[in-house]
N, C-alpha and C positions, 0 to 999 in steps of 0.2 A: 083567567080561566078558573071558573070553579073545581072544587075538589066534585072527582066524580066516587060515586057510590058505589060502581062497579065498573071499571074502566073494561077497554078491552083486552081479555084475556086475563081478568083477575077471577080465579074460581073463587068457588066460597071453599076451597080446600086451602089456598094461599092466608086466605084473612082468619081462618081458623086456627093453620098454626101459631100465622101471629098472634093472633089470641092467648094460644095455649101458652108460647112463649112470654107475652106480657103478665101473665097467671101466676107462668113458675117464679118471675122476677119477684111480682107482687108479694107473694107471698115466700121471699130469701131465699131460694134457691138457684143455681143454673140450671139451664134446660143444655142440653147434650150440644156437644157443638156441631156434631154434621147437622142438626135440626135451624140453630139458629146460621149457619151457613147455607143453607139452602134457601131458608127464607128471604136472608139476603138477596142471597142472587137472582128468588124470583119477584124480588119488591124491583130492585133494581130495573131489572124487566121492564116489571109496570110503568117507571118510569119514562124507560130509553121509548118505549112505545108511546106516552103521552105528553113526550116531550121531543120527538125525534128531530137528529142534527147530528153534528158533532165538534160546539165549537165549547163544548164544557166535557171534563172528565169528573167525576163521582167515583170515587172511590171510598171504598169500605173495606178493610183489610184488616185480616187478612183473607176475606171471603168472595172479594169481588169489586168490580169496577163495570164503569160503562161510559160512554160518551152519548150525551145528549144537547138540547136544544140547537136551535137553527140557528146559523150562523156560519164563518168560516170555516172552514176543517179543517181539525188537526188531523197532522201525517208524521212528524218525526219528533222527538227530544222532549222536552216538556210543554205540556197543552199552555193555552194564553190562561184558560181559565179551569181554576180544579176546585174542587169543593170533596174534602175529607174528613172523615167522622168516624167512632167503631162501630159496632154494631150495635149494640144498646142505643144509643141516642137515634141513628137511622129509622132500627124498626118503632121506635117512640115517633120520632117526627112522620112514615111513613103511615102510622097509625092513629094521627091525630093525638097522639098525647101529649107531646111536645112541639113548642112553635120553633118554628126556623130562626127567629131574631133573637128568640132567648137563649137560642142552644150556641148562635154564633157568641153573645154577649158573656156568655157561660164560660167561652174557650173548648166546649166539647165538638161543636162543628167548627171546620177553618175553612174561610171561599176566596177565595184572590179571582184577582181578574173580568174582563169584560163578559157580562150573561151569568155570571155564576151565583142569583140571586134567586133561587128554585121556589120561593117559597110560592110562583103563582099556581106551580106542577105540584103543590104539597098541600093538602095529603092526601095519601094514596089510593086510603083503605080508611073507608066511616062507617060510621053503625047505618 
């Protein structure tokens, strides 16, 4: 699946923050954390909607999780498949700035298990 350009339900207020926040990185600063938690949680979103399911969990923490892609569902104890990252590399990879197989090669993203390979859902948010 190609990266879409505006999925559904992504405002241009969502890819804006990320903006501002790839900005403030860019140039040594942090940007506030309920901003970069929020954006989390609405990339996330973006996701769980262009990927819907629930046999992979995504989690970003301390900001937010979700389950996505098609496949079995999880219901109890630990999912088959998790893919976790903080929040820097997420809004990167959600943003197009960074790829999925270098941030896993990197040890900044970790994916165990069957489906947990997002990079077809990524990325989120393009110019």
């Amino acid at each position: 699946m190609p990266p879409a350009t505006d999925p559904a339900g992504a405002g241009e207020d969502v890819r804006e923050a990320v903006r501002a926040i790839l900005a403030t990185w860019d140039a040594g600063q942090e940007p506030p954390d309920a901003v970069v938690g929020t954006a989390v949680r609405q990339t996330l979103g973006l996701l769980a909607r262009r990927a819907p399911g629930r046999s992979v969990e995504v989690r970003v923490p301390p900001w937010g999780a979700v389950q996505c892609v098609a496949g079995p569902r999880h219901t109890r104890g630990t999912p088959r498949a998790v893919v976790e990252t903080d929040p820097r590399t997420w809004l990167l990879i959600a943003a197009g700035r960074a790829d999925v197989a270098q941030a896993l090669e990197a040890g900044q993203l970790r994916a165990s298990g069957e489906r947990s390979d997002l990079a077809p859902y990524l990325p989120l948010l393009t110019a």
